[in-house]
KEMI-544175 format. One record per residue (C-alpha): x negated, y negated, z negated. Coordinates in steps of 0.1 Angstrom, whole numbers, padded with zeros to 4 digits, always signed. Example, Ala and Ser with C-alpha at 12.3 -4.5 7.8 and 13.67 -1.06 7.14 Angstrom:
// KEMI-544175
-0123+0045-0078
-0137+0011-0071
//
This chain:
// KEMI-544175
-0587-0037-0734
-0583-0074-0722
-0600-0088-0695
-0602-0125-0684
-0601-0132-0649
-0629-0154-0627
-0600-0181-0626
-0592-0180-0663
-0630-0180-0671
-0633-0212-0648
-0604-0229-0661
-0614-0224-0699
-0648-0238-0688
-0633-0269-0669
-0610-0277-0702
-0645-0272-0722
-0667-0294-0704
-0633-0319-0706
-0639-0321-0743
-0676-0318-0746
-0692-0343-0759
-0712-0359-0733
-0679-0358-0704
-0676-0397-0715
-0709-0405-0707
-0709-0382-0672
-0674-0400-0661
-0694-0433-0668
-0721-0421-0644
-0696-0407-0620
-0685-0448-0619
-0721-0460-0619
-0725-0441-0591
-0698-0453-0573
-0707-0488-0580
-0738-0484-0570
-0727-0470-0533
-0702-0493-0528
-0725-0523-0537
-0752-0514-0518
-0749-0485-0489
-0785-0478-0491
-0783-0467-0528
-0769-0431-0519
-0794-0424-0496
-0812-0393-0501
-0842-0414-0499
-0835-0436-0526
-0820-0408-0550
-0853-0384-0544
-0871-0420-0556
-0848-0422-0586
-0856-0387-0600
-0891-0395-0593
-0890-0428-0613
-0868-0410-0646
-0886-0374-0646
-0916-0393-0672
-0887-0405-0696
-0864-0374-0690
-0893-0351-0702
-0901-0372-0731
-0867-0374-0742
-0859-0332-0738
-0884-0332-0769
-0865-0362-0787
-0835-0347-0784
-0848-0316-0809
-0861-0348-0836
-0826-0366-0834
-0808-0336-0832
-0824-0331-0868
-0819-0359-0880
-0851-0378-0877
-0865-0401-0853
-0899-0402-0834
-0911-0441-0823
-0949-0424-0820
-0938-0408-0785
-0948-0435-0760
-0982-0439-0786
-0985-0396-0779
-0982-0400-0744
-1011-0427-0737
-1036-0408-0761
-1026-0379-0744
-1032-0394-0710
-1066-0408-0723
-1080-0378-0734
-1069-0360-0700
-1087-0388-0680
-1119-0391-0700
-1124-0355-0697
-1118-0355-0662
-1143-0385-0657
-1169-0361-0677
-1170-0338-0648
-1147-0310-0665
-1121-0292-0646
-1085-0307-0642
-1067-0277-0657
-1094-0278-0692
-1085-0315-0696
-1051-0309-0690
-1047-0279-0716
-1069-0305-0738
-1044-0334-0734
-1014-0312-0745
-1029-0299-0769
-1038-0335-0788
-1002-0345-0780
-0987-0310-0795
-1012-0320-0826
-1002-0355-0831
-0963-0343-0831
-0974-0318-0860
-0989-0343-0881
-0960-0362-0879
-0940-0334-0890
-0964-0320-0920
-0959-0361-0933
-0924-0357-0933
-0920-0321-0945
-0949-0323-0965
-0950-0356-0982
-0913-0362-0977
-0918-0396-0961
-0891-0408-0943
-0894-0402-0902
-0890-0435-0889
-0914-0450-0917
-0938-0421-0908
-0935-0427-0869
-0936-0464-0871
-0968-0461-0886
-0984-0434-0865
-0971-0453-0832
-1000-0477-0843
-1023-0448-0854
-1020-0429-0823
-1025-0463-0802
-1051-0473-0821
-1070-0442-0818
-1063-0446-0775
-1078-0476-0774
-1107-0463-0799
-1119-0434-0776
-1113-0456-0746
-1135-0484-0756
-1106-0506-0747
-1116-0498-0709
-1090-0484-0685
-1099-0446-0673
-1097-0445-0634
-1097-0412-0615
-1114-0408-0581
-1100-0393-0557
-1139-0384-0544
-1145-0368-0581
-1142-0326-0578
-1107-0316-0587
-1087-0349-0584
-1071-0348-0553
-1060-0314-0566
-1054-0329-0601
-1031-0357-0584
-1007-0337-0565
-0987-0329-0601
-0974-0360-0600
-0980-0377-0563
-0968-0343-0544
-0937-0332-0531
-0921-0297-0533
-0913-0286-0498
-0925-0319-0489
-0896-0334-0498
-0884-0332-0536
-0906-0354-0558
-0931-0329-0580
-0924-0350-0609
-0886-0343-0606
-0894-0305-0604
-0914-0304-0635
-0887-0325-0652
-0856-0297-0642
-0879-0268-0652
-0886-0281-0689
-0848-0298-0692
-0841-0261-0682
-0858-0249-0709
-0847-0274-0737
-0814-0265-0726
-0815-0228-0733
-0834-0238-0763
-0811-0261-0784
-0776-0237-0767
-0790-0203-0766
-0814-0194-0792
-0816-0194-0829
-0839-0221-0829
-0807-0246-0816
-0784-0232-0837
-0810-0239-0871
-0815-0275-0856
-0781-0281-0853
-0776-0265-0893
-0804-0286-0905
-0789-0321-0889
-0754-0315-0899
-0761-0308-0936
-0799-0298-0946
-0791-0286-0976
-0766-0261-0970
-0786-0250-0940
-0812-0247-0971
-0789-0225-0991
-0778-0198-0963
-0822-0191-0958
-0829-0217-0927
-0866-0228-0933
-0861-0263-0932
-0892-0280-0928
-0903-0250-0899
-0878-0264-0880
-0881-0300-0886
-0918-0297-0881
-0912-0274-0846
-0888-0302-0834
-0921-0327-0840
-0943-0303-0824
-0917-0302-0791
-0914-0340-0794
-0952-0346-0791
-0957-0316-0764
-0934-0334-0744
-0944-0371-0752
-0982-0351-0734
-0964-0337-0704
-0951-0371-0695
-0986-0389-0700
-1004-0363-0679
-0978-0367-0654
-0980-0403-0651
-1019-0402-0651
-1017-0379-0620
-0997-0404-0607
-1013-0435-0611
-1047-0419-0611
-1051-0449-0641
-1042-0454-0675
-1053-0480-0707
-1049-0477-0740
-1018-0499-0736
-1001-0478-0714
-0968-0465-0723
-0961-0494-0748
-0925-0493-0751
-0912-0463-0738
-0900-0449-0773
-0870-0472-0769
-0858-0460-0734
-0866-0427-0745
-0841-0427-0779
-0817-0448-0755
-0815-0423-0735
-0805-0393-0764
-0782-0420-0778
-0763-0427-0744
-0762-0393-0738
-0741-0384-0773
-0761-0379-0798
-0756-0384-0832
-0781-0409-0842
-0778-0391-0875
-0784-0358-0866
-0757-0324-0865
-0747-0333-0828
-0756-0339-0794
-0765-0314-0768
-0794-0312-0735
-0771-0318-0711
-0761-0350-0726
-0798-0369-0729
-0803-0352-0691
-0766-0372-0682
-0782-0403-0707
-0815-0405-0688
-0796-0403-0652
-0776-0430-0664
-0803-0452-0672
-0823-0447-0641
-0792-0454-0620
-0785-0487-0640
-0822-0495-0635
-0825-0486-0601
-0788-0507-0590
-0804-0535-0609
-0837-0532-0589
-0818-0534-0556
-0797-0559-0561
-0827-0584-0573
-0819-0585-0611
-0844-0598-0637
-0862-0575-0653
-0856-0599-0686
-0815-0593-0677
-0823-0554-0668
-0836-0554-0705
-0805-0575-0721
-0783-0550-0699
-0799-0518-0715
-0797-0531-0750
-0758-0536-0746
-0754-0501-0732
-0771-0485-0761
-0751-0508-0785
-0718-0497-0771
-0728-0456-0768
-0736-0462-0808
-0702-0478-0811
-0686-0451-0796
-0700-0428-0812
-0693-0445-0849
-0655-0447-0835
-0650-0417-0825
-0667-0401-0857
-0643-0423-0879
-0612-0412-0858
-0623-0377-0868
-0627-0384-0901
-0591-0402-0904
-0574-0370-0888
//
């Protein structure tokens, strides 16, 4: 019998991670990086770093469930909608009096929900995601600012349960690492044993490579579309319960936007826009990338306005790599 040594094992992983997918995108972060440190010495501080994961843990959770939608296919523009409705209905429960943990499970809950109805209209009705998602991102915002009044929901810290309720996403594990940052890790831990290790992945990458021969060897299509939908909308939840524990505020306005960083940050980190392709590690590499751009930009005193322009021309060139290097494949 043949047996492969610890060195062998490590050098067929190195050449692997070489050609994966994403190694582009990590070597560009390896040079943002540098950049970064040699611009300004204070960017490598621990300090600054801890404050980075901090600041990308919101869009990094909301983009391990996007990574499921794309992955299939389909696109989700509801999610930064899903998170302030989710973040709404966690704070107006709290402000009722109810315990944190009830208005939490309540607040997932309407965020898993609002990801399955976007699912059943695609499965179901066979409308086109983006159509579908464009229209519920108003839905879903409308319905925020519906149960809201309009008003902003702040949190106490003298209410029962808030100071408590605040330290998910104002603590700091070990007093040090951001809890944010930890609860990011855990559920980009999971996503990744999801989409690489279990037969879930393996149906979502059938499904977004070609649906209907996935359809022919007996993958349920629509289950897994509509689970991907389901994740995306969990997640999308996490992230707005998060950032309400952090602020200890939210509007119905809040999170207006974010779908865009968040299918940035898939696309920078190699993923098909068109489905079949594209893996966790990537969109975890893709949101580091854009928090490190951010956060350079930040330092050194840039516009927001030019932070924006600067973003846009990153995800323009990912998409043109990406359209290259499927056409290269193509040719050969």
């Amino acid at each position: 019998m043949t047996t492969t040594t610890a060195p062998a094992r490590a050098s067929l992983d190195f050449r692997s991670l070489l050609h994966a997918r994403e190694s582009g995108v990590f070597a560009a972060l390896v040079l943002l990086f540098a950049l970064g440190t040699v611009l300004t010495p204070s960017f490598a501080s621990s300090d600054n770093l801890l404050s980075v994961g901090q600041q990308i843990a919101q869009i990094g959770i909301m983009a391990i469930g996007a990574t499921f939608v794309i992955v299939n296919g389909e696109i989700d523009l509801s999610v930064g909608s899903i998170y302030a409705l989710s973040a709404i209905t966690t704070g107006m429960i709290i402000s009722e009096g109810a315990a944190w943990p009830l208005a939490i499970l309540a607040g997932l809950g309407v965020g898993a929900f609002a990801g399955l109805l976007n699912g059943l209209a695609v499965v179901a009705l066979g409308v086109p995601s983006f159509i579908v998602t464009l229209g519920t991102l108003s839905v879903y915002r409308g319905v925020a600012l519906l149960i809201s009044d309009g008003a902003p929901i702040s949190l106490s810290s003298s209410q029962d349960g808030v100071a408590d309720f605040n330290l998910l996403g104002q603590g700091r594990l070990f007093g040090v690492v951001p809890m944010q940052f930890v609860f990011f890790a855990i559920i980009a831990a999971i996503g990744i044993l999801l989409l690489s290790r279990s037969r879930l992945g393996f149906n979502t990458y059938a499904v977004g490579g070609n649906q209907e021969a996935a359809r022919l060897v007996g993958i349920n299509v629509k289950r897994v579309k509509l689970t991907a939908f389901v994740l995306s909308g969990f997640t999308a939840a996490v992230a707005g319960v998060l950032g309400l524990s952090f602020l200890s505020y939210v509007q119905g306005v809040t999170g207006s936007g974010l779908e865009l960083t968040v299918i940035s940050a898939v696309i920078i980190g190699g993923a098909a826009l068109f489905g079949g392709s594209g893996t966790m590690w990537g969109t975890v590499i893709g949101v580091a990338f854009i928090g490190l751009l951010q956060n350079i930009l930040n330092i050194k005193g840039i516009s927001s306005f030019w932070q924006t322009i600067v973003t846009g021309l990153v995800i323009i060139a990912a998409v043109a790599a990406d359209t290259w290097q499927r056409k290269r494949k193509t040719r050969a």
